[in-house]
C-alpha positions in Angstrom: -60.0 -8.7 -26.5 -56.5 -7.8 -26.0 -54.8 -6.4 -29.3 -51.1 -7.3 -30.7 -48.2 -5.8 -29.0 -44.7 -5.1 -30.7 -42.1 -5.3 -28.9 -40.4 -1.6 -27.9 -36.6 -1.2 -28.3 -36.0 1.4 -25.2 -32.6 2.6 -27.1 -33.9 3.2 -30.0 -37.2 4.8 -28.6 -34.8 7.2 -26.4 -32.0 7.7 -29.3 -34.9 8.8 -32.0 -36.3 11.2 -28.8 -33.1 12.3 -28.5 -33.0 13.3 -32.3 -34.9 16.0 -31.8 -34.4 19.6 -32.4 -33.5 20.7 -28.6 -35.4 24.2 -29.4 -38.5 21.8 -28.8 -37.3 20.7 -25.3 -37.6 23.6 -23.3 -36.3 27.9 -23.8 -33.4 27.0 -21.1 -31.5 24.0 -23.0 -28.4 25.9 -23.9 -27.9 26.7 -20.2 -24.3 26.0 -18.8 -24.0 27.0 -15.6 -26.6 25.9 -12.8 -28.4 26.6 -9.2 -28.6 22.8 -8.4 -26.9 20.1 -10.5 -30.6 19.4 -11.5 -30.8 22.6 -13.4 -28.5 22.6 -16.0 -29.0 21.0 -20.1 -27.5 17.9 -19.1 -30.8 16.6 -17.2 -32.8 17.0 -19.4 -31.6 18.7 -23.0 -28.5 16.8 -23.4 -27.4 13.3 -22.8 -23.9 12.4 -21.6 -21.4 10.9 -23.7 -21.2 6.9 -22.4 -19.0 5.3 -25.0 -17.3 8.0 -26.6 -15.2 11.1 -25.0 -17.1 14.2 -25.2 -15.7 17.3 -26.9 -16.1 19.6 -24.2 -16.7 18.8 -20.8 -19.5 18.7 -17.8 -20.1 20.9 -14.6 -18.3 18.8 -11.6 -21.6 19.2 -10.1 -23.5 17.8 -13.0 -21.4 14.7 -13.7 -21.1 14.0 -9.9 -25.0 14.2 -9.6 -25.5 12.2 -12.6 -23.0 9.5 -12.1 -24.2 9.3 -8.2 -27.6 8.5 -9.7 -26.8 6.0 -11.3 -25.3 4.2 -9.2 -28.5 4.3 -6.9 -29.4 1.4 -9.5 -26.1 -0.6 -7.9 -27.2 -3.0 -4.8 -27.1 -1.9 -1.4 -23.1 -3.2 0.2 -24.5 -4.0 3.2 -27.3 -6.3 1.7 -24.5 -7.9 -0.3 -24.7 -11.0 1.3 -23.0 -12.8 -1.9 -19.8 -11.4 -1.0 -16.8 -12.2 1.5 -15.4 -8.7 0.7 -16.1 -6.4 3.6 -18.5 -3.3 3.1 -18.1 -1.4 6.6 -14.7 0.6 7.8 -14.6 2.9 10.9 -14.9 6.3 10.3 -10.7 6.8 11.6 -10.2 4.3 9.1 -11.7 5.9 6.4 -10.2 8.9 7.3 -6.9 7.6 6.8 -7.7 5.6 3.7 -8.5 9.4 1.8 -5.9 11.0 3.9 -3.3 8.6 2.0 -5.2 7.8 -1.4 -2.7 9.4 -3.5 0.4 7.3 -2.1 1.8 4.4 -4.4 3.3 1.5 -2.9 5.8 1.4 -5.2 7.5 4.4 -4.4 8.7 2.9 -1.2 11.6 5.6 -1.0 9.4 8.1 -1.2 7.1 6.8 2.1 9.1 5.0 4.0 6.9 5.2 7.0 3.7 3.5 4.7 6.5 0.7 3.7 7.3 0.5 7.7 3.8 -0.1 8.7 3.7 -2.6 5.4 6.8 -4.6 7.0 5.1 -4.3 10.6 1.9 -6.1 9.1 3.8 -8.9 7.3 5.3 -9.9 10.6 2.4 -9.8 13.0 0.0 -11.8 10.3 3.5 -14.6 10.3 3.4 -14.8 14.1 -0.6 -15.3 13.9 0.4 -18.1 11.3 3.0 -19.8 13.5 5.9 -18.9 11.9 8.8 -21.1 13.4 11.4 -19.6 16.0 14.9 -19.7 13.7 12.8 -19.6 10.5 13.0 -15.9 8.8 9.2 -15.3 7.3 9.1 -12.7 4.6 6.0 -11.9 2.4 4.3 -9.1 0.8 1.1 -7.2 0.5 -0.8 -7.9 -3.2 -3.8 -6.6 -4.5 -5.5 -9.5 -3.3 -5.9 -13.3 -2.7 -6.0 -14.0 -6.6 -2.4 -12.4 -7.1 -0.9 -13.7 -4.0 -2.4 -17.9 -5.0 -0.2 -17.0 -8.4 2.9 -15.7 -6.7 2.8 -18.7 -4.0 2.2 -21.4 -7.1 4.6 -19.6 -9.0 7.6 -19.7 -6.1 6.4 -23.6 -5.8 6.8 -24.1 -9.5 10.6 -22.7 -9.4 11.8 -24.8 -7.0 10.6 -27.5 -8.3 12.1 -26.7 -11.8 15.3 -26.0 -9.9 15.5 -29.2 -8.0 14.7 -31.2 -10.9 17.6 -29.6 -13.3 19.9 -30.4 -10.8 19.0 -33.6 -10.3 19.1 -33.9 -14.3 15.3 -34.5 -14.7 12.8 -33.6 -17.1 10.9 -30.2 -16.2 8.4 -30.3 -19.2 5.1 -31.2 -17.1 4.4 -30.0 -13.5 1.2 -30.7 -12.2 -0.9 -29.3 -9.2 -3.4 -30.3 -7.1 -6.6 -28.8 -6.1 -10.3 -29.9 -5.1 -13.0 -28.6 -7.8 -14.5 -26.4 -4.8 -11.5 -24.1 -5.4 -11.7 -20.2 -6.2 -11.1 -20.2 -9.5 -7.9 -17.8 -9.1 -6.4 -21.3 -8.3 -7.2 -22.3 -11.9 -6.1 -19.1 -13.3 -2.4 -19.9 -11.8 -2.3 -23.7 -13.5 -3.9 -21.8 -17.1 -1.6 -18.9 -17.1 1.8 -20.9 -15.5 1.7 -23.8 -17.7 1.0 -26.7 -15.2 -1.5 -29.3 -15.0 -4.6 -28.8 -12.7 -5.6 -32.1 -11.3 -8.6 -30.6 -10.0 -10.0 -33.9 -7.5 -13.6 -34.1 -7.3 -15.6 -33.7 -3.6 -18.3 -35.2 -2.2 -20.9 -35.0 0.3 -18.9 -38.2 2.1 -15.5 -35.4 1.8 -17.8 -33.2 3.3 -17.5 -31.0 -0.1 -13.8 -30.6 0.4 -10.9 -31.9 -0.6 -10.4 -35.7 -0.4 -6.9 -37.0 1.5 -7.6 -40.3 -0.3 -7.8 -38.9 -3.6 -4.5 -36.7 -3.1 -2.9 -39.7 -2.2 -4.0 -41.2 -5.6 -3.0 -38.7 -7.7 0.3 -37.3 -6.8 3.7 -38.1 -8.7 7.3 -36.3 -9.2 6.0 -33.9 -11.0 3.6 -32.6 -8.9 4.8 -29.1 -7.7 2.1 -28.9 -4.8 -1.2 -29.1 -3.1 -3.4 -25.9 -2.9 -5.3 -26.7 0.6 -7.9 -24.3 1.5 -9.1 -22.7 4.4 -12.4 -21.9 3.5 -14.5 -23.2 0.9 -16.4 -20.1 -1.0 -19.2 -22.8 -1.7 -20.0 -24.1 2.2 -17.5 -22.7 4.3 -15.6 -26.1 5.3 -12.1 -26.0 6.2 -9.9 -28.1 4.7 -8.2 -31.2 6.2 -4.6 -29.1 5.9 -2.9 -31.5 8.5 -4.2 -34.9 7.2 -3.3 -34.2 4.0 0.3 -33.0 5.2 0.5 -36.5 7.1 -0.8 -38.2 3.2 2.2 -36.0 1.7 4.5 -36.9 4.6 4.1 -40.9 3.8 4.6 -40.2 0.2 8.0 -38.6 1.0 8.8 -41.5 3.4 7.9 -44.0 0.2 9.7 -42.1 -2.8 12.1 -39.4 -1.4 9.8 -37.1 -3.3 9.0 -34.0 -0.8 5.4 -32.0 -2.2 4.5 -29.0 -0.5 1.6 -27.6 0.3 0.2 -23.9 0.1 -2.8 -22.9 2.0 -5.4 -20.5 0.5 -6.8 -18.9 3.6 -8.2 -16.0 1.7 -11.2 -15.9 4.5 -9.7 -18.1 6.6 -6.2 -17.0 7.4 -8.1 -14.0 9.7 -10.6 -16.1 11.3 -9.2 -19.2 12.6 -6.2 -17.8 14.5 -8.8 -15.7 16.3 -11.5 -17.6 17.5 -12.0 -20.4 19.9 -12.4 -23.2 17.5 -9.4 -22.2 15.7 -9.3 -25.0 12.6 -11.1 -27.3 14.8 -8.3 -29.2 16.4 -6.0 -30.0 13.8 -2.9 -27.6 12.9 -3.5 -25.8 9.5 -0.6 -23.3 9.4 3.1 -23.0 9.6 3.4 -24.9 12.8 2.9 -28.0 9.9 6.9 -28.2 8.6 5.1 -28.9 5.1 3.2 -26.1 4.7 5.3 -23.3 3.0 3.1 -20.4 2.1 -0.2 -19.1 2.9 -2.0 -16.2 1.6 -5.0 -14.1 2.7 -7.4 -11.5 1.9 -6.8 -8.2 4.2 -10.0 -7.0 2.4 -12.6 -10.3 3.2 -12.3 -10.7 7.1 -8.8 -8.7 7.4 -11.8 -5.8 7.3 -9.9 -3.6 5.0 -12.2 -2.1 1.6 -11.5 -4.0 -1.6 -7.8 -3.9 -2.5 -5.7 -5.7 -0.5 -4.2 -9.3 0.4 -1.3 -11.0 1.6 1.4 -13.9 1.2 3.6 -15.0 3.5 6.5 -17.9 3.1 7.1 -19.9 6.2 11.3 -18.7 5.5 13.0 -16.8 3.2 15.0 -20.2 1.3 11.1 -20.6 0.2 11.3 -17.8 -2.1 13.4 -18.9 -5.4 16.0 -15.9 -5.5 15.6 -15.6 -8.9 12.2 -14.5 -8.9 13.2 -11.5 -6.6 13.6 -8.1 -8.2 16.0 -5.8 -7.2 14.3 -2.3 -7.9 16.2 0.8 -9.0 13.7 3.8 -9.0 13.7 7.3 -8.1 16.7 7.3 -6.6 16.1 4.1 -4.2 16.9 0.5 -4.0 13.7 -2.1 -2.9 13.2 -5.8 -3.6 9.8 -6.8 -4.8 8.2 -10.1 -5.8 4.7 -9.4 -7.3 3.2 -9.2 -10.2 1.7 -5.6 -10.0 3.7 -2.6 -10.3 2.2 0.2 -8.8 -0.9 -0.6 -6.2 -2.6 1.7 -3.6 -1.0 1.9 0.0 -4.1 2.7 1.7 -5.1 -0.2 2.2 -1.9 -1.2 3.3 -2.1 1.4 6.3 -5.9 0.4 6.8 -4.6 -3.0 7.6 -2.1 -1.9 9.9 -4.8 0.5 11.6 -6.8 -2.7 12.4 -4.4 -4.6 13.6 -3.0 -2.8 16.3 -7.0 -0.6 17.1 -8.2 -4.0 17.4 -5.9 -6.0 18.3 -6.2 -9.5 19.2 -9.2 -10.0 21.8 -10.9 -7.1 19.0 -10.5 -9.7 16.1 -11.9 -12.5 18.5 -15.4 -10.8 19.4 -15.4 -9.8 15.6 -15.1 -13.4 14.4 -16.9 -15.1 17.0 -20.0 -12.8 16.8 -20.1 -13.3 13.2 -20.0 -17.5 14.0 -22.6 -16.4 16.3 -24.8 -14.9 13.7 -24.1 -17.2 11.6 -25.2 -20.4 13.9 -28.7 -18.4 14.6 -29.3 -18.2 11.1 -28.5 -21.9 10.2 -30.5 -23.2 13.4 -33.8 -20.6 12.0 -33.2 -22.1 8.6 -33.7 -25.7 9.2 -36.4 -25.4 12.3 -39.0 -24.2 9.6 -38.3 -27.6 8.4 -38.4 -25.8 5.0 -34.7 -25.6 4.6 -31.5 -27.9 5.4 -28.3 -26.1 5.9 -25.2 -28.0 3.7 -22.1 -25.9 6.3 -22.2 -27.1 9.2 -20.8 -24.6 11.8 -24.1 -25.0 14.2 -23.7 -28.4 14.4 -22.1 -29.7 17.9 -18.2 -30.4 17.2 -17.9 -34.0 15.1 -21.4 -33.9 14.3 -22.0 -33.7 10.9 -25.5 -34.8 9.7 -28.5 -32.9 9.3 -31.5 -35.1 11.1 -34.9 -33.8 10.4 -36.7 -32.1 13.2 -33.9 -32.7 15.5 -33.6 -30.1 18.0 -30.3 -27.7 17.6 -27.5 -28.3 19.8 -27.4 -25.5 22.2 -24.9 -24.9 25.4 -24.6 -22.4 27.7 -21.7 -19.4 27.2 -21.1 -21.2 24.4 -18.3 -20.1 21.9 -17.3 -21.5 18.2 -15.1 -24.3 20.1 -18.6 -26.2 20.9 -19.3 -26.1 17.4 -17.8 -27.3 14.1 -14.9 -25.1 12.5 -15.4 -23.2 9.3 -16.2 -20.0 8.1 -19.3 -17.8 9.0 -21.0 -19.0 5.9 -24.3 -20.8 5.7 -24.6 -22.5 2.7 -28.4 -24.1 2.5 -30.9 -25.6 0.0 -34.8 -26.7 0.2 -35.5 -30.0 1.7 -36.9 -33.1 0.0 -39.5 -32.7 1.2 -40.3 -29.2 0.4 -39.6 -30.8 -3.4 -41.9 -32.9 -3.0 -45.2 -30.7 -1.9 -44.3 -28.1 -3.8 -42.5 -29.7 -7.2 -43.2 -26.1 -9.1 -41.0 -24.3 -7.1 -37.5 -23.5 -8.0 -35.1 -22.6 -5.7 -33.6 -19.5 -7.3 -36.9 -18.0 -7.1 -35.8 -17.8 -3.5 -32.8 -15.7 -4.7 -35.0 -13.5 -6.8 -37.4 -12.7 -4.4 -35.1 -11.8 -1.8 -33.3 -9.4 -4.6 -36.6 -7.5 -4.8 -35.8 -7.1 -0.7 -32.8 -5.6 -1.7 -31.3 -8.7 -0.4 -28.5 -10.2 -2.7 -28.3 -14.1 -1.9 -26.8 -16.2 -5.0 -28.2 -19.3 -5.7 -25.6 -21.5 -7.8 -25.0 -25.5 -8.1 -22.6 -27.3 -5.4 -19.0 -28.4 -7.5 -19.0 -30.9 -10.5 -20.3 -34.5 -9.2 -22.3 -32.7 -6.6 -23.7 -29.9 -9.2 -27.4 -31.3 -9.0 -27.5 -29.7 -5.6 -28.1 -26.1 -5.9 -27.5 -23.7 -2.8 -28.2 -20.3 -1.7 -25.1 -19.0 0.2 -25.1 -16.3 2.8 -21.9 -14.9 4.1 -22.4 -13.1 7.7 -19.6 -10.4 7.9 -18.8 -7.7 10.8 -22.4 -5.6 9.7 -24.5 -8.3 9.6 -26.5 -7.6 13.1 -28.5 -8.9 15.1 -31.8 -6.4 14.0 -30.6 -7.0 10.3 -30.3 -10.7 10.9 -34.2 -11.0 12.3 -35.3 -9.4 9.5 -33.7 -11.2 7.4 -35.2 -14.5 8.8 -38.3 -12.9 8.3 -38.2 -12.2 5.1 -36.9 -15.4 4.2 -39.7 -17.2 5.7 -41.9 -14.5 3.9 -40.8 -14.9 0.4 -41.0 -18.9 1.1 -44.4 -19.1 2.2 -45.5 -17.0 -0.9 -44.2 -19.0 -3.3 -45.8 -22.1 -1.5 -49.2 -20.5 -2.1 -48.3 -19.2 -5.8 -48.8 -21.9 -8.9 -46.6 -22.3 -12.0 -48.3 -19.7 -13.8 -47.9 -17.0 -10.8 -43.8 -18.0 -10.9 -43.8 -17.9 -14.8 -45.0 -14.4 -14.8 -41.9 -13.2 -13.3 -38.5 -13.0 -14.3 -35.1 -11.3 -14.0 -34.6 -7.9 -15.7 -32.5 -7.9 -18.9 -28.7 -6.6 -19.2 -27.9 -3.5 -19.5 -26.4 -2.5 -23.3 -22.5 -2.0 -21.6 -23.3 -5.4 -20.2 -25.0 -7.5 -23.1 -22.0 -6.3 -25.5 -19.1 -6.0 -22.7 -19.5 -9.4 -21.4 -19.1 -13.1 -22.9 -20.3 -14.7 -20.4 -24.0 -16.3 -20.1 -26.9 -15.8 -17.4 -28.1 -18.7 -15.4 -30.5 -19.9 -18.1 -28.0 -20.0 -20.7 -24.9 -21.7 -18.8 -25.2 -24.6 -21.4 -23.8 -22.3 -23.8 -20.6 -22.0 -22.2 -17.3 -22.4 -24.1 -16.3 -25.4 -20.8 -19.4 -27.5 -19.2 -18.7 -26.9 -15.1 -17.2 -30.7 -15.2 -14.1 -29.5 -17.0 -13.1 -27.1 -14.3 -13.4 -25.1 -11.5 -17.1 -23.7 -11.1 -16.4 -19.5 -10.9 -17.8 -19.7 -7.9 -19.4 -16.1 -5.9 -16.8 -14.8 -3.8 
């Protein structure tokens, strides 16, 4: 008979170890200098300060050892398959990244040929946008997709305010639209600029994106503009950027009142002026007169390391003046419109580096092997019969309906222009009638089995009205390869078919480690068990979804 077991506190059982006199832990603990960073008192005698600064300091061999340890406990980039941000540089690249590290982008006097290449990148991502002959595009590099959706709702919020005032109108509540699949960053702008998010609902009959009809419904004269995206993080799905343009064009026609439109290509904006499907027909970027700005992410499928994005207005008259600073530092004169001061340039010369090494037809057999990739997986997916796939980019163009046991559309030399537009995402979730047999599985113990695999593969509900529908989301970037990809089908298809032969008791047995102390006291937020604790239910906003 088993006997009672108390449960064991692992800090204080190490902190009360720790306690002891370090004469009893061995005659070399007051050793400070080393063979091997193994060897000296801070493996074994000593314990590094972790929330406190230490009064004297660490061998650089030591802490570097230690630290590098540590963060063996991190997951694996490559197996990151949660995350659009890119894992993999070219060795040049790198090279140049730590060849440049200690350069600030704004000191633009002081490296004018990093602010050159910075100008040079602004002006080839415009022309792959469309920009307009006669029009002047400008834009800027930002730390990312989240600063450049504020700066773009921000420059759309000023000109509204200014048109109003001098029509003699009250300014007192703007309002923006957006579909509740949006990045919360799109959120963050409405929250922290004081406007309105009318945050529309989609559907399964939207095809989880935003709805035309329900923009149509729900714009007035104070709405400042419509966030479109081009790329949902949740399935992939482009956005209906023209027809909603055309919705925006007949309201104009009707009122006089003229709403623009933003698009938040933050994956997007360097995938579909590459590849062969483009946005699947219908014009997405500045080649629509209503579409002002667009941003993207140089570090998602601009495949730069985390750090860098990009906004870029149609024409200068786009860009309130007002919200233009003219710069005075160290001895120069710059202009700058963002809401970071200093940022790394690195990144900024990474971009440039892949741009003009890869160059067009480079980006194209990037992006379409990636849609490639991603169309294997999808089709292996629902043939086990196990699985249905919610994106649809291996589906034959207009075909939009998963059919059970149908057999994939295949063509020969195919390219992503036989196929449905969207991101190289699959998005997927356990058919009915896996449910049904095997009602005691849960999906997320998909998730968590892959984890063990090293594999991370989030497992989250589909927007609010659709958030019964819980998905596991792969995003296939430049490293996913073909050898990776089989085994990851395998293992898939592994992990399934044990938990079809496990029982409830087998799957109650296991569960997800605990936080870490840094986390459990660092963090407010909840785990995926305790989400109806939250401050908002997911219906009141944007889900935060992975990205």
């Amino acid at each position: 008979m088993a006997g009672l077991a108390r449960h064991i506190d692992p800090e204080e059982l190490v902190h009360s170890l720790h306690e002891k006199p370090n004469s009893h832990r061995g005659k070399y603990g007051a050793a400070s200098h080393s063979v091997t960073p193994y060897s000296t008192r801070y493996n074994s005698s000593y314990e590094l300060s972790k929330f406190k600064i230490p009064h004297d300091g660490a061998p650089a061999d030591a802490v570097h050892q230690l630290l590098k340890d540590e963060l063996d406990l991190d997951g694996r980039p490559n197996l990151n398959l949660a995350s659009f941000v890119g894992t993999y540089m070219e060795e040049q690249a790198e090279k140049l990244m730590v060849e440049n590290l200690s350069k600030n982008m704004s000191d633009a006097d002081e490296y004018p040929a990093m602010m050159d290449m910075h100008a040079r990148c602004v002006s080839i991502i415009a022309h792959l946008w469309g920009v307009q002959k006669g029009e002047k595009a400008i834009g800027t590099a930002t730390t990312g997709s989240s600063e450049a959706i504020h700066l773009g709702g921000l420059a759309m919020k000023r000109r509204w305010q200014e048109k109003r005032t001098a029509e003699g109108k009250d300014t007192a509540k703007p309002n923006i639209i957006m579909g509740a699949n949006a990045q919360v960053a799109l959120e963050k702008f409405a929250r922290y600029f004081e406007v309105e998010a009318r945050i529309l609902p989609v559907s399964e009959k939207s095809r989880h994106r935003l709805d035309p009809e329900l923009v149509k419904e729900n714009i007035d004269e104070n709405t400042i503009g419509v966030f479109v995206i081009m790329g949902s993080t949740y399935t992939g799905h482009y956005e209906p950027v023209e027809e909603i343009s055309k919705v925006l064009d007949e309201f104009q026609q009707k009122t006089g009142i003229d709403i623009p439109i933003h698009v938040d290509a933050a994956s997007g904006g360097f995938i579909a002026p590459f590849t062969h499907a483009k946005a699947g027909g219908p014009k997405w970027n500045f080649e629509l007169p209503r579409v002002k700005s667009i941003n993207t992410s140089g570090h998602k499928f601009g495949l730069v390391y985390a750090g860098v994005g990009w906004i870029i207005w149609r024409d200068e008259s786009f860009l309130p003046k007002h919200l233009v600073f003219e710069l005075h530092y160290l001895g120069g004169t710059e202009e700058s419109y963002t809401l970071n001061f200093s940022r790394p340039g690195a990144q900024i010369i990474a971009q440039y580096y892949n741009l003009i090494h890869l160059g067009f037809t480079g980006f194209r057999s990037i992006m379409e092997d990636a849609l490639s990739n991603a169309r294997l997986f999808s089709k292996s997916l629902e043939a086990t019969g196990w699985f249905r796939c919610v994106s649809d980019i291996h589906r034959k163009k207009g075909d939009f309906e998963y059919r059970k046991g149908e057999k994939p559309f295949e063509k020969q030399g195919e390219t992503s222009a036989d196929y449905n537009a969207g991101l190289p995402v699959v998005a997927f979730t356990l058919t009915d009638d896996f449910h049904k047999q095997y009602p005691h599985v849960k999906q997320v113990a998909v998730s968590n089995l892959l984890r063990a695999k090293q594999y991370i593969i989030p497992n989250y509900p589909l927007p609010p009205d659709e958030e019964k529908t819980e998905i596991l989301r792969v995003v296939v970037r430049e490293s996913m390869s073909v050898d990776l990809l089989d085994r990851l089908i395998a293992d898939v298809c592994a992990v399934t078919e044990s938990l079809m032969r496990s029982d409830e008791i087998d799957l109650a047995a296991w569960q997800p480690f605990g936080n870490s102390v840094e986390k459990t006291h660092a963090s407010a937020g909840h785990d995926s068990k305790n989400t109806h604790k939250a401050k908002r239910p997911m219906s009141h906003g944007v889900h935060r979804s992975v990205c």
